[in-house]
C-alpha positions in Angstrom: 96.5 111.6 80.9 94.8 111.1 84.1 95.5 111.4 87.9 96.7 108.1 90.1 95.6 108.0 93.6 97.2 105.8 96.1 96.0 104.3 99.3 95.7 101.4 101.2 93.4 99.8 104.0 96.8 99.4 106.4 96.8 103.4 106.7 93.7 102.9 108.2 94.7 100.3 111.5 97.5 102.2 112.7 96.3 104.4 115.8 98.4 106.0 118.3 95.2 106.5 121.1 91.7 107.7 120.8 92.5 111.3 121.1 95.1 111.7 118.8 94.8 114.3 115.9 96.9 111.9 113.4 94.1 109.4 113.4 92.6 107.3 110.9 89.2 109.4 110.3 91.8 111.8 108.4 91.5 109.6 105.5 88.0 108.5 106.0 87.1 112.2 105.8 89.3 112.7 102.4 87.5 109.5 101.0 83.9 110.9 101.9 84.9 113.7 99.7 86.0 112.5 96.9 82.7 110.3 97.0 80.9 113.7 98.1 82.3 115.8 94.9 82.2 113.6 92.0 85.7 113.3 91.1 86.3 109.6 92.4 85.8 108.1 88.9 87.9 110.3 87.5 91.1 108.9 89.1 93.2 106.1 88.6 93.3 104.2 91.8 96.4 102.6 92.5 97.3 100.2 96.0 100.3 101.3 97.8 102.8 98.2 98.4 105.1 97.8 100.8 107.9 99.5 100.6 111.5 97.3 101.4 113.8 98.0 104.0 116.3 98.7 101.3 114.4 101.5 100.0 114.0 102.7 103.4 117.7 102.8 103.8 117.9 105.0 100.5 117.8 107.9 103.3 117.3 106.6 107.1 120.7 104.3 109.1 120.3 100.9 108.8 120.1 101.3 112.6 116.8 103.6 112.3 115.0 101.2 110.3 116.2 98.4 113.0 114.6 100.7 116.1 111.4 101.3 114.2 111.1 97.7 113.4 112.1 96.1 117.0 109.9 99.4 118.8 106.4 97.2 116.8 104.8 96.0 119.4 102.4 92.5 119.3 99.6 94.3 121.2 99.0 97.7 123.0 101.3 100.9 122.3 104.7 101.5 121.9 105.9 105.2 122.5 108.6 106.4 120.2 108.8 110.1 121.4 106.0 111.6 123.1 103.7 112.2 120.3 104.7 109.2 117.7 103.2 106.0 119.1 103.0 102.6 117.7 100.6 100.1 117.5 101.0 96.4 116.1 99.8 98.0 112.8 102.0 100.8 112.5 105.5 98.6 111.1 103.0 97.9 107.9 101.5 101.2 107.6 104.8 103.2 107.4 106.0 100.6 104.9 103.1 101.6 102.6 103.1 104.8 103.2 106.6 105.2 101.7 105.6 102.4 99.4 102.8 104.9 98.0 105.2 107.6 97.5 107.6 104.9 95.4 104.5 103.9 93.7 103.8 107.3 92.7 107.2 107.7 90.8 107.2 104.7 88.8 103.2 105.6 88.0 104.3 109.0 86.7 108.0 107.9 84.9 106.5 105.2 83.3 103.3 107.4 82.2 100.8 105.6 83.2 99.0 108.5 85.1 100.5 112.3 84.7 100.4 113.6 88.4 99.4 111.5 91.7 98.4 112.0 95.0 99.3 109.8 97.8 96.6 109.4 100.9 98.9 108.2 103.1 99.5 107.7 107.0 101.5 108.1 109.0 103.2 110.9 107.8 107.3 111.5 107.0 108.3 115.0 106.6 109.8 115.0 110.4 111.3 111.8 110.3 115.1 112.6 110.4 117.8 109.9 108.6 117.8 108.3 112.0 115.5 109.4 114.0 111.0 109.3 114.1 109.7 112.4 115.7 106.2 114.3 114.8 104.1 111.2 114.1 106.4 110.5 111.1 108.2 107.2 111.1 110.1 107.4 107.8 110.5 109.8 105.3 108.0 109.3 102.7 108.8 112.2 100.2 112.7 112.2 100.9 112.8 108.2 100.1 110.8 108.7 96.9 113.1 111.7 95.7 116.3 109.1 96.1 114.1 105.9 94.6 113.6 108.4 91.7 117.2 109.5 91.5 118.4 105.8 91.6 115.8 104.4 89.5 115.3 106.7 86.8 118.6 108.4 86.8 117.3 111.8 88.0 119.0 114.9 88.3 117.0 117.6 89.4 114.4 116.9 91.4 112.4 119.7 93.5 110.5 118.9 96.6 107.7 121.5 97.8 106.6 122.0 101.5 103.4 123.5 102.3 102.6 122.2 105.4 101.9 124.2 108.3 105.4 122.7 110.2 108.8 122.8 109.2 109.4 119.4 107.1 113.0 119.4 109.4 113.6 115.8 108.1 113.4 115.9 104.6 116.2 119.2 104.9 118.2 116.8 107.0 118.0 114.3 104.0 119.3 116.8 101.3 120.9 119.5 103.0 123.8 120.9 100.2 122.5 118.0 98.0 122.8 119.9 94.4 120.8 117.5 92.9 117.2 118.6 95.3 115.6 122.2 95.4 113.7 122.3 98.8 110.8 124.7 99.0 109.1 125.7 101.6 107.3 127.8 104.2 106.0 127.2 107.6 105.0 129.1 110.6 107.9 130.4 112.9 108.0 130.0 115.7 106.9 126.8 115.7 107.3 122.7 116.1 110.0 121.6 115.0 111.7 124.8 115.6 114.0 124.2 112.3 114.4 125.7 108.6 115.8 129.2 109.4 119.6 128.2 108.6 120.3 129.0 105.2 121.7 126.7 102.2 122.0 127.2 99.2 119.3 124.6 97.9 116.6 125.1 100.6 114.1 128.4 100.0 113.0 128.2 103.6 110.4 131.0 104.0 109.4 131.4 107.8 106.4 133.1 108.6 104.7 134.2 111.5 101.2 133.5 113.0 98.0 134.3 111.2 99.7 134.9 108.1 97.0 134.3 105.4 97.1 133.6 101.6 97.6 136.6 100.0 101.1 136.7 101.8 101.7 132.8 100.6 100.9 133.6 97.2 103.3 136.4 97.3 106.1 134.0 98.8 105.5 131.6 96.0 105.8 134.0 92.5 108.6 136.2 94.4 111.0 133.4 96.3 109.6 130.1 95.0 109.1 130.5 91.4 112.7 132.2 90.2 114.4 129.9 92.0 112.4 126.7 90.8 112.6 128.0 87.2 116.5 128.5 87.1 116.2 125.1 88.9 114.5 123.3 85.9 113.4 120.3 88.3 112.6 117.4 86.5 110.1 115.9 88.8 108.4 117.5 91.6 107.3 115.9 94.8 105.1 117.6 97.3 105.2 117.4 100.9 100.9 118.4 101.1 99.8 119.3 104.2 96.9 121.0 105.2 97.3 121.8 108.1 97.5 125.8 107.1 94.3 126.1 106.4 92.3 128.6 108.8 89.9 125.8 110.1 93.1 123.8 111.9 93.6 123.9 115.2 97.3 122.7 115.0 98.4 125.8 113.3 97.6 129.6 113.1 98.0 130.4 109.8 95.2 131.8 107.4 94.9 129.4 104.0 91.7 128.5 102.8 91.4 126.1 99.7 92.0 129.0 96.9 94.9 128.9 97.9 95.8 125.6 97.6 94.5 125.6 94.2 96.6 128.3 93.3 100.1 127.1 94.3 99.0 123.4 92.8 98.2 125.6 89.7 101.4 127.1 89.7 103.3 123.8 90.0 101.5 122.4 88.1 102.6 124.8 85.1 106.1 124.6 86.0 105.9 120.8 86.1 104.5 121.3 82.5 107.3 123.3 81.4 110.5 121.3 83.1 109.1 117.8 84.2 106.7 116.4 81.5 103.9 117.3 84.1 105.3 114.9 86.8 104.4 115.2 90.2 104.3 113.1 93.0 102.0 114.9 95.9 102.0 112.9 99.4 99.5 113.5 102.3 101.6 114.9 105.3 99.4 117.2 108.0 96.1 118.6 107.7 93.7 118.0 111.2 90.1 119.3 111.0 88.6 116.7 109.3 86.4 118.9 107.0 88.9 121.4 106.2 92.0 118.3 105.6 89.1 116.8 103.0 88.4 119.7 101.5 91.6 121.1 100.7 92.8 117.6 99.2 90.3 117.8 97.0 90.8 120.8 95.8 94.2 119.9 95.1 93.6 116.8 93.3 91.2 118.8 91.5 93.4 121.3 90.5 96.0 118.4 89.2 93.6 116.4 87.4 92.4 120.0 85.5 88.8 119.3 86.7 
């Protein structure tokens, strides 16, 4: 069973200014390599489609997806807070990039491919049911976790976090929702300043500055993997950003690529063991351009077993 990747040319036209970190080059750089390490012909590459405002509305207000869609602007910018900006290319691009993540779980239910990864842009892990904050328009992760639910009939689904920010809205989607397992950690204190109230189905792990990957590794086998085992998810989407690594200037914390071979390792045993190997993995942070293509390859390495 092989690996699916998902992408699209739209990611690359949406721009929110020249000096941006959440810029198109992210991708480029991923692409380059994939090329670079010799794993590109190994994957099954899959177009990202658009996803319908119906989906959308599996988690955001009908009133959300209305501002998003009315904020498009014909030319120039739009500003949507002070770091989310539109151009006339963004609408399209946000419709894919939760479009990818839906393509992911009907690739992996209908076993065409075993795992995926979703190169995507913008990102969705901030994006709140009715708000866009944090360069994220729509929920990407959150909207495939309900598609799958609705779709598929799924019960347990777990979504993993290991971005370098707090993913505040994807909490906000499930909060008390027995049917979702939230893991995550993040540094603290940090943007968006969230994920320290407890509930009983989010393992929020704060962490401070500098904290490296011997530390994260601990978090994972002592707080992550009892609670994901008695959870017995049977699919598991990731929220991967890379934006932890050491290299990134948008964080302080210490991970190198090891490390995110290790915890895909680790899920991807436990997918193995509850979930028929399923996992859906969607691109959320990650802003040095060599460490972000880097570390995604190393993950998609470490789900394809190469």
């Amino acid at each position: 069973m092989t690996t699916g990747y998902i992408t699209h040319p739209d990611f690359l036209k949406h721009e929110m200014g020249s000096h941006h970190p959440e810029c198109p080059e992210r991708l480029q750089a991923i692409n380059d390599q994939l090329i670079r390490s010799g794993i590109d012909g190994f994957l099954a590459h899959l177009d990202a489609p658009l996803a319908t405002e119906d989906q959308l509305h599996l988690v955001h207000s009908l009133e959300h997806i209305t501002f998003v869609k009315e904020r498009s602007p014909v030319s120039g910018y739009s500003m949507v807070d002070d770091d989310t900006i539109m151009n006339s290319h963004t609408w399209k691009a946000a419709l894919r990039s939760a479009g990818a993540a839906i393509a992911g779980v009907d690739a992996v239910m209908r076993g065409e491919v075993e795992n995926v990864f979703c190169s995507v842009r913008p990102p969705g892990h901030h994006a709140e049911p009715d708000r866009s904050m944090g360069f994220c328009f729509f929920d990407n992760v959150a909207i495939a976790a309900r598609y799958a639910m609705k779709a598929y009939g799924l019960e347990r689904i777990a979504l993993i976090d290991f971005d370098v920010h707090h993913g505040n809205g994807t909490e906000a989607a499930f909060l008390h929702d027995p049917h979702v397992l939230m893991c995550s950690f993040f540094q603290h204190p940090f943007y968006p300043y969230s994920g320290v109230d407890e509930a009983e189905n989010m393992v929020n792990v704060p962490l401070p500055a500098y904290t490296g990957g011997d530390v994260v590794r601990s978090i994972v086998t002592e707080k992550w993997l009892p609670r994901l085992r008695e959870f017995q998810p049977q699919m598991i989407i990731i929220s991967a950003g890379f934006d932890a690594h050491r290299e990134d200037d948008l964080g302080q914390m210490g991970l190198v690529e090891d490390d995110y071979v290790w915890m895909t390792k680790r899920l991807k045993e436990l997918a193995d063991q509850y979930a028929q190997g399923r996992i859906v993995s969607c691109l959320e942070g990650g802003y040095n351009l060599s460490a972000l293509g880097r570390s995604v390859v190393a993950h998609i390495k470490a789900l394809a077993d190469l």
